[in-house]
C-alpha positions in Angstrom: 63.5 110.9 64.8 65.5 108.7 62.9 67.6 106.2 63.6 70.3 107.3 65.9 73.7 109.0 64.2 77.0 108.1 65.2 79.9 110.4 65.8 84.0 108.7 66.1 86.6 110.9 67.8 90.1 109.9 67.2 93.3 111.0 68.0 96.5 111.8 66.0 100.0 112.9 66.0 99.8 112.7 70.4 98.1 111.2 72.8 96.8 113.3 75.9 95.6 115.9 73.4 92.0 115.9 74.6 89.7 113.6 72.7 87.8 113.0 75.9 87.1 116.7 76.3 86.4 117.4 72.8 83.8 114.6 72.6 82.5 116.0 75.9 82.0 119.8 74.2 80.6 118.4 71.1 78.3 116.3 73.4 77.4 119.1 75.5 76.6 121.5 72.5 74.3 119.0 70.5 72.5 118.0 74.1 72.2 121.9 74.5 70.4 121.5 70.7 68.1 119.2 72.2 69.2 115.9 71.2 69.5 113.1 73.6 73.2 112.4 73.5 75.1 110.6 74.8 79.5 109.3 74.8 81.4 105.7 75.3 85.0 105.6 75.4 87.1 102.4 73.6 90.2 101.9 75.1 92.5 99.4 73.4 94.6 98.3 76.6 94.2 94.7 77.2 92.8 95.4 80.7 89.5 94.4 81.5 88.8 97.4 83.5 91.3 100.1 85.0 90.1 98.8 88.6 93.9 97.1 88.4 96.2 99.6 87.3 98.1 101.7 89.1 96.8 105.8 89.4 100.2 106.4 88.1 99.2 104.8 85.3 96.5 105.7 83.6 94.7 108.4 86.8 91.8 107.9 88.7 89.7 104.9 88.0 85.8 106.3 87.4 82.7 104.4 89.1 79.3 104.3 87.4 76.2 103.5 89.2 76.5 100.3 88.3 79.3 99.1 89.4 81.8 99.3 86.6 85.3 100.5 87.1 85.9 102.8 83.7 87.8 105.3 82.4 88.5 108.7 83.7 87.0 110.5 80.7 83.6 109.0 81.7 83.7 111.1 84.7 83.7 114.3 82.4 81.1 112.7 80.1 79.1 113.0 83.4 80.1 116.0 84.3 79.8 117.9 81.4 76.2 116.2 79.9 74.6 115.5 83.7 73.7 112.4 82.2 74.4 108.6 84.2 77.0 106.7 82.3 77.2 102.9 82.6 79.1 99.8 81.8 78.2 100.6 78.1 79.9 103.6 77.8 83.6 102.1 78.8 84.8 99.2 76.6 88.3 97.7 76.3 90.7 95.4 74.3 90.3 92.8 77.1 87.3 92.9 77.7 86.5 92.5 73.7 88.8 89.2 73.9 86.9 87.9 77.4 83.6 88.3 75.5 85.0 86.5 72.2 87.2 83.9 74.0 84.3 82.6 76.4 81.9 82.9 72.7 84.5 80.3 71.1 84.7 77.7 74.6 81.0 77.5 74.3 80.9 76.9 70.7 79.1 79.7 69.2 81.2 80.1 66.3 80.5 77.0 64.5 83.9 75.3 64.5 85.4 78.6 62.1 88.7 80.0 62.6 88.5 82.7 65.4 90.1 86.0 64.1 90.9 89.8 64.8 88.6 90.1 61.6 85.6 89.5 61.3 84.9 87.9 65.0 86.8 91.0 67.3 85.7 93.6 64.9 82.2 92.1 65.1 82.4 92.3 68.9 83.8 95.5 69.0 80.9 96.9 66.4 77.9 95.6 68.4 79.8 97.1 71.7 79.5 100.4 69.6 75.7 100.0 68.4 74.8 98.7 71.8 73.5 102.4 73.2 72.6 103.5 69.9 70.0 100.3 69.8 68.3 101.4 73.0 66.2 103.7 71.7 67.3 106.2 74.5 69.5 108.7 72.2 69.9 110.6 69.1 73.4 110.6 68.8 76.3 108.5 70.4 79.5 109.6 70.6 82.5 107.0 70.6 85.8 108.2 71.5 88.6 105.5 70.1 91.7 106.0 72.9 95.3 105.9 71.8 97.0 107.4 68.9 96.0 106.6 65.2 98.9 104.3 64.0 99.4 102.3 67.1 99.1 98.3 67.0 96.5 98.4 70.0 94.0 100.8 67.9 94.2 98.7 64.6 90.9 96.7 65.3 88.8 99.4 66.4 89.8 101.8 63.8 88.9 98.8 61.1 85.9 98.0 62.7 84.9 101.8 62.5 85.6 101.8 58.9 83.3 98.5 58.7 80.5 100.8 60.2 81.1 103.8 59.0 80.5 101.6 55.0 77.5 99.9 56.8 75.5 102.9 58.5 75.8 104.7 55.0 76.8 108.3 54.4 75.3 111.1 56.6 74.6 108.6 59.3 78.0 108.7 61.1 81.1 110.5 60.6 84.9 111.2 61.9 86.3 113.8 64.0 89.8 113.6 63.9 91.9 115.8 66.5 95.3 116.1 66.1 98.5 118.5 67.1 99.6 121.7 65.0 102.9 122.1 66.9 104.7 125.4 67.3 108.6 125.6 66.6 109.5 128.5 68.4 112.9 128.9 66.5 111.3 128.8 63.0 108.8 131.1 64.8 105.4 129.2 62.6 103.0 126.7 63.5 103.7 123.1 61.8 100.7 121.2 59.7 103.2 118.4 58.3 102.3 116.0 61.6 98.3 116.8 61.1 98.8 116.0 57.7 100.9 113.0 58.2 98.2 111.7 61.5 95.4 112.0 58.3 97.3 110.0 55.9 97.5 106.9 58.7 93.6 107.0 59.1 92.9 107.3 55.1 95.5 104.3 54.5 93.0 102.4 57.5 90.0 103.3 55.2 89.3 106.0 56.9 88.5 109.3 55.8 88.1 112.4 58.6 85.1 114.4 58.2 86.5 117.2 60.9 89.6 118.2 62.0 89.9 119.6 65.3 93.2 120.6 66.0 94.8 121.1 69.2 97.1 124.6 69.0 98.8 126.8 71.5 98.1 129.7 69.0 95.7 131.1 66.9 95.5 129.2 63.6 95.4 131.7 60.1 93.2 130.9 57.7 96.3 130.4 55.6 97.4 127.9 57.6 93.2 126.3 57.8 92.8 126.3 53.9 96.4 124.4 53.8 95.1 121.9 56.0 91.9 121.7 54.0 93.3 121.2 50.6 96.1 118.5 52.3 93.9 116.8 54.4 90.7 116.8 52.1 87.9 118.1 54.3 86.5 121.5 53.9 87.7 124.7 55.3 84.9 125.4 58.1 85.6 122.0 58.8 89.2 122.9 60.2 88.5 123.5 63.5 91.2 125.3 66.1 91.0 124.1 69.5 93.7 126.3 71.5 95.0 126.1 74.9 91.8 127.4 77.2 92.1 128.4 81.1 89.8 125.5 82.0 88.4 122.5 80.3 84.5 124.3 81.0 85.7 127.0 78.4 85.8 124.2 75.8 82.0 124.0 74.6 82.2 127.6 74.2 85.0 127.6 71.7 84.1 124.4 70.4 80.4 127.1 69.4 82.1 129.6 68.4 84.2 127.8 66.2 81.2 126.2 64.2 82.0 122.3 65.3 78.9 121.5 66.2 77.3 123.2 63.1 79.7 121.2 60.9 78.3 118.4 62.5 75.0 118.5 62.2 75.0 119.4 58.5 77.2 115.9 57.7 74.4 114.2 59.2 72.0 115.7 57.2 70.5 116.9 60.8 68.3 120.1 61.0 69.7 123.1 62.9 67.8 123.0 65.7 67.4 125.8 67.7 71.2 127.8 68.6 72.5 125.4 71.9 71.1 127.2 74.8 74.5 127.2 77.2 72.6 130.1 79.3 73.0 127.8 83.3 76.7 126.7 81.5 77.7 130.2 80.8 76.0 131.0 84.5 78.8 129.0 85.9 81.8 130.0 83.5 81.0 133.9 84.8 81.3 132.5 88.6 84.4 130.6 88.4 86.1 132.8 86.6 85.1 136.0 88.6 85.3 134.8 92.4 84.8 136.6 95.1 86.7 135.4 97.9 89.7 132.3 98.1 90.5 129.5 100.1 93.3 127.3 99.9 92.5 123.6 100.9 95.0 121.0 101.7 94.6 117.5 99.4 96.3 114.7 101.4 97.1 111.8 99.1 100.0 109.4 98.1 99.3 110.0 94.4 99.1 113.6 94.5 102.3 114.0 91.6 99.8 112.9 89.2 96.8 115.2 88.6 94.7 112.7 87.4 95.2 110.7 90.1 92.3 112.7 91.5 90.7 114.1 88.9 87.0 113.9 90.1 88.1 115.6 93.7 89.5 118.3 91.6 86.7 118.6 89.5 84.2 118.6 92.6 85.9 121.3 94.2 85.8 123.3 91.0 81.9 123.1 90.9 81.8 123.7 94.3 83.9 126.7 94.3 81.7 128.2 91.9 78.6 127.4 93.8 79.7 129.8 96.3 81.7 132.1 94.1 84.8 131.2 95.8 88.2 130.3 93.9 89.4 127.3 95.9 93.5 126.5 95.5 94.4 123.3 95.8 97.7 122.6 97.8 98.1 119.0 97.3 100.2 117.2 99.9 101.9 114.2 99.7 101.1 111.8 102.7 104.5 109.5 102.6 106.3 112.6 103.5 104.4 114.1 106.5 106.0 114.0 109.7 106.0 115.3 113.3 108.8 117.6 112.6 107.2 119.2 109.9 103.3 118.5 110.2 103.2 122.0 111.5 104.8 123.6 108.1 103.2 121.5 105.6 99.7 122.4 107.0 100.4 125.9 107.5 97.5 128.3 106.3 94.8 125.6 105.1 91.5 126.8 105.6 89.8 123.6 105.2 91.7 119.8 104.8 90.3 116.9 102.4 92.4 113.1 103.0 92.2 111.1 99.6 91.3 107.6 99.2 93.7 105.7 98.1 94.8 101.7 98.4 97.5 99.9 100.3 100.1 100.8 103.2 102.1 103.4 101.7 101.5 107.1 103.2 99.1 105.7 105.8 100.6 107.4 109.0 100.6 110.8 107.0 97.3 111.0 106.4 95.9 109.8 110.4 98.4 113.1 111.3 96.9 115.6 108.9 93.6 114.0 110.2 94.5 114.8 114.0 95.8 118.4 113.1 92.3 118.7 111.4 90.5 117.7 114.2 92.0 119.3 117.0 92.6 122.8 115.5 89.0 122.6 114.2 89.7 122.8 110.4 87.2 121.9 108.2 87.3 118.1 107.0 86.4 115.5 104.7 88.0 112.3 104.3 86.9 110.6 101.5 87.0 106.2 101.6 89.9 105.4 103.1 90.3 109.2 104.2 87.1 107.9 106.5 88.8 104.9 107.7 92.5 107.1 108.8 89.7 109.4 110.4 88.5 106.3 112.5 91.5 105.1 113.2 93.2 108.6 114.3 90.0 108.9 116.5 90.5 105.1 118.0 94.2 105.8 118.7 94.0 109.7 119.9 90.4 109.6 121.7 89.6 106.4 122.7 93.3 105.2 123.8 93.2 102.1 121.7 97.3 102.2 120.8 98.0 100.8 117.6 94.4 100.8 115.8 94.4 100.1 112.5 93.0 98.8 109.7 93.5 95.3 108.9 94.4 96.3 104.9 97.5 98.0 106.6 98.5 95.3 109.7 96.8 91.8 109.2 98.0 91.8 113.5 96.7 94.8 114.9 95.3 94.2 118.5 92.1 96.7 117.6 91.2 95.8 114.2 89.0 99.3 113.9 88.8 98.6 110.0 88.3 95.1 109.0 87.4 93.3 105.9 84.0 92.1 105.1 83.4 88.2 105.8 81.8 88.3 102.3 85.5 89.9 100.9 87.8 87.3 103.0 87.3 84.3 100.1 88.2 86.6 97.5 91.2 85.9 95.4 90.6 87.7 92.4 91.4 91.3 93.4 89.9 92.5 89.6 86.4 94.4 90.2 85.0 92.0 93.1 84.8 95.2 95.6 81.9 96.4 96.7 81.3 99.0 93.4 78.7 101.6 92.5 75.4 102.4 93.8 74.6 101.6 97.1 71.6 103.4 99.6 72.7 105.2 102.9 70.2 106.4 105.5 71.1 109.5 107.3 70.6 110.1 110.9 68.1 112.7 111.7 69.4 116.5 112.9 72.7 115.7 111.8 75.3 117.9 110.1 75.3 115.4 106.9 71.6 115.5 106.8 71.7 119.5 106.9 74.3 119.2 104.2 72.7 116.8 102.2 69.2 119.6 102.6 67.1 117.5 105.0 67.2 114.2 102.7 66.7 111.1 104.9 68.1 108.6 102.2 71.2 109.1 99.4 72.5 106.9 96.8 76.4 107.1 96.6 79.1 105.2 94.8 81.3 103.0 96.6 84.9 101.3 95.7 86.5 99.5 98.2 87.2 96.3 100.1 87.6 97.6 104.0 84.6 98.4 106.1 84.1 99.6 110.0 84.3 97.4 112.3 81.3 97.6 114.1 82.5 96.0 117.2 83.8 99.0 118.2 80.8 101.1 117.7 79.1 101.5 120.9 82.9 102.7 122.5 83.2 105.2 119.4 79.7 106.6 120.2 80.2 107.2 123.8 83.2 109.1 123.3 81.6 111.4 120.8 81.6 110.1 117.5 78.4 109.7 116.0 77.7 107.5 112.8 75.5 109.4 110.7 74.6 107.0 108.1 74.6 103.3 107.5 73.6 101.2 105.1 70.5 99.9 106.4 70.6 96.5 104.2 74.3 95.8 105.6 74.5 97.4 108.8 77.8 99.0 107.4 78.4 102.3 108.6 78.6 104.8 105.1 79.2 108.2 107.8 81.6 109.6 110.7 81.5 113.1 112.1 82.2 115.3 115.3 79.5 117.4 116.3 81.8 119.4 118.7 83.9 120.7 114.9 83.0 123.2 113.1 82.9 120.8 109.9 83.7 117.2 110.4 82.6 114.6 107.6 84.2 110.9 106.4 82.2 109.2 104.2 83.1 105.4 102.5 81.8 106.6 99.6 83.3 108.8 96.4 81.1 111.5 96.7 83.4 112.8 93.5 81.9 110.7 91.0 78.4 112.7 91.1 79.5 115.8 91.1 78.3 117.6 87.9 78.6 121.3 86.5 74.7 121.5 86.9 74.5 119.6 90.1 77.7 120.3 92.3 77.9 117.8 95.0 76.6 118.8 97.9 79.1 117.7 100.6 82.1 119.5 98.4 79.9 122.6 98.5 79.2 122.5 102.2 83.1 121.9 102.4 84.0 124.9 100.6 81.3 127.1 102.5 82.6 125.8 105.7 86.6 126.4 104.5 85.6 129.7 104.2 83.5 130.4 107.5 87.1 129.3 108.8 89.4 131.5 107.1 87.2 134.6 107.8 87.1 133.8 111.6 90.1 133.0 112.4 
């Protein structure tokens, strides 16, 4: 095939409208054609990486294989195309101005005048080409983050225009989404902000090949051949994106509306065969047509924020429909679990997952749902620092070491239980020097992880964190019934807890949330779910 074709998604009138899922759809519908596709994201915060902010900020911050600390939308890049993402797929402002600042100390630039133009939007255009120049895909799709207009955007919508001129017509085109608002007291939907959004991008030098727009109801083909004739792209290329029940519903009304179609035909691309969404649909018919519920407690300090988690709430959704099961969420904030009303707030769970999470805050909460977990025999999975509150509520409740803790939350604890890594203790820099992505875990043999996990004796999981297990206190843990079920064999670090005396007991120091795919749900979410409902119908 020919060289590969590139496909900019931008965003208009509002942010949060969906680019990330729209990019995914059209992704998934061309890879379901058979091209190799794949999606990067360009975020214009001056960041280097989202391992810094806040979850409150900007939600979960996604882990590749390799070790970067990206965006969220990578994570439905991954789950949508079952395709490995990698640093190349997540670039930002500040990480365009590292690369260009540490260019100009060494020289390269020949003594010129460093500027936004041509030197950032030189950077920022070889940061786009860099997949495309693999050799590996067909398409790539870049998804440009923010809202067209804003300061932060300004380079990377210029440097698109650079390429789009470059790469010649019918190698690479715009998708523009934008809002068509409803005003419920005029009763009609609105097209002046879509039209006012395409205005912005034409004054950049920027003309959108598709609109997509993002509508609560159905759009006329009044109101489609207005936008059309205002916004100068043709009427099939007006696409209506309305509200959906889930975000897996999206490639299917993304094909039935003709977006990928459109596509293909401004890049002068055949019309391969019709995508074939036959295992995609397979999994639309089982979540939406369950045949049993549980409801699952989600301990976590940033539970007000959906995104906070995103990738645990997208694994339990694949798992759920893995074994037909609609799974509700009740998510639980840790800061305000107490004695008095531990009892209430974990009332009628059938199965209990603590989050990982950073810091002191909401510590205490979590090592009580952890104890109610474990001593009532409700299913469990504490996930990175939910597998260090699970050590620590075992050190303190089983063992009778009183005040165990992790170092990360006292510095003075007399049983130190989780402690930082030697390696970690010299670190100042707290930006992406955890241990991140990949790492190897061998699983210990007739255990309930290795049953889980179907009889594998290795996995490859991806890590973020700083804290490890102490392994001091090992030998103690073991005798009084805790067995370590995998460790990384290279480190010595233990990766798995669990109680073979529960019914389901599992911490891992891994995110086993970043794997989990619509085509490959993640194993230890779907033997969480089966055991959450071997629970509810027993008891």
């Amino acid at each position: 095939m020919a060289a590969t074709k590139y496909i900019f998604v931008t965003g208009g009138v509002s942010s949060s409208l969906g680019k990330g899922i729209i990019a995914a759809s059209l992704a998934k519908l061309l890879q379901a054609r058979g091209y190799r596709t794949t999606i990067q994201k360009l975020d214009p915060y001056i960041n280097v990486d989202p391992g810094t902010l806040n979850p409150y900020e900007h939600g979960e911050c996604y882990v590749t294989d390799d070790g970067a600390e990206t965006d969220l939308d990578l994570g439905h890049y991954e789950r949508f195309l079952n395709i490995r993402t990698s640093q190349a797929n997540n670039v930002t402002t500040g990480r365009i101005y590292q690369s260009v600042i540490e260019k100009e100390r060494r020289g390269e630039f020949l003594g010129k005048t460093v500027q936004v133009v041509p030197h950032i939007t030189n950077e920022i255009k070889e940061r786009i080409q860099k997949l495309g120049n693999s050799g590996e895909y067909d398409m790539v799709i870049t998804e440009i983050g923010g809202t067209v207009g804003d300061i932060e955007s300004l380079p990377y919508i210029e440097a698109v225009r650079q390429l789009l001129w470059e790469l010649g017509d019918g190698n690479a085109i715009v998708v523009h989404l934008t809002l068509v608002p409803y005003l419920s007291a005029a009763g009609e939907l609105k097209t002046k902000p879509t039209q006012h959004s395409v205005k912005t991008l034409m004054e950049s030098g920027i003309k959108a090949d598709i609109l997509v727009c993002r509508t609560e109801h159905e759009l006329s083909d009044e109101i489609k051949e207005k936008l059309a004739l205002f916004c100068n792209v043709k009427k099939e290329a007006v696409i209506q994106s309305i509200d959906a029940s889930t975000i897996y519903e999206v490639p299917v009304m993304m094909q039935a509306e003709g977006l990928d179609r459109v596509a293909l035909a401004k890049l002068d691309l055949p019309q391969l065969p019709e995508p074939d969404l036959t295992q995609w649909n397979e999994f639309l018919q089982r979540l939406k047509h369950p045949h049993h519920t549980v409801t699952v407690g989600l301990i976590g300090k940033y539970v007000e924020l959906q995104d906070s988690y995103k990738s645990i709430q997208e694994a339990i959704i694949h798992a759920g429909a893995a074994n037909e099961v609609r799974v509700e969420v009740k998510s639980i904030h840790s800061e305000h679990i107490s004695d008095n009303n531990l009892e209430s707030k974990m009332k009628g769970l059938d199965g209990v997952i603590v989050a990982p999470g950073f810091g002191e805050r909401g510590i205490e909460g979590k090592v009580k749902a952890v104890k109610y977990a474990r001593e009532r025999g409700i299913p469990f999975l504490g996930i990175c620092l939910g597998m260090q509150m699970a050590v620590i509520e075992f050190a303190r409740d089983v063992l009778g070491l009183e005040g165990a803790n992790s170092t990360e939350m006292n510095e003075k604890t007399a049983h130190p239980v989780i402690d930082l890594m030697e390696a970690q203790k010299t670190i100042v820099n707290k930006g992406g020097t955890m241990r991140l992505g990949a790492w190897d875990c061998e699983l210990s043999e007739d255990t309930l992880v290795q049953r889980v996990y179907g009889g594998a004796s290795t996995i490859s999981e991806r890590h973020r964190h700083r804290y490890e297990f102490n392994n001091d206190y090992k030998a103690a843990m073991e005798e009084a019934g805790l067995v370590f079920s995998g460790i990384n064999a290279e480190t010595g670090l233990v990766e798995i807890v669990e109680i073979p005396g529960h019914p389901w007991f599992i911490g891992v120091q891994y995110h086993p949330e970043y794997k989990s795919t619509v085509a490959n749900p993640h194993p230890l979410f779907v033997g969480f779910v089966e055991a959450a409902l071997r629970f509810k119908a027993e008891s």
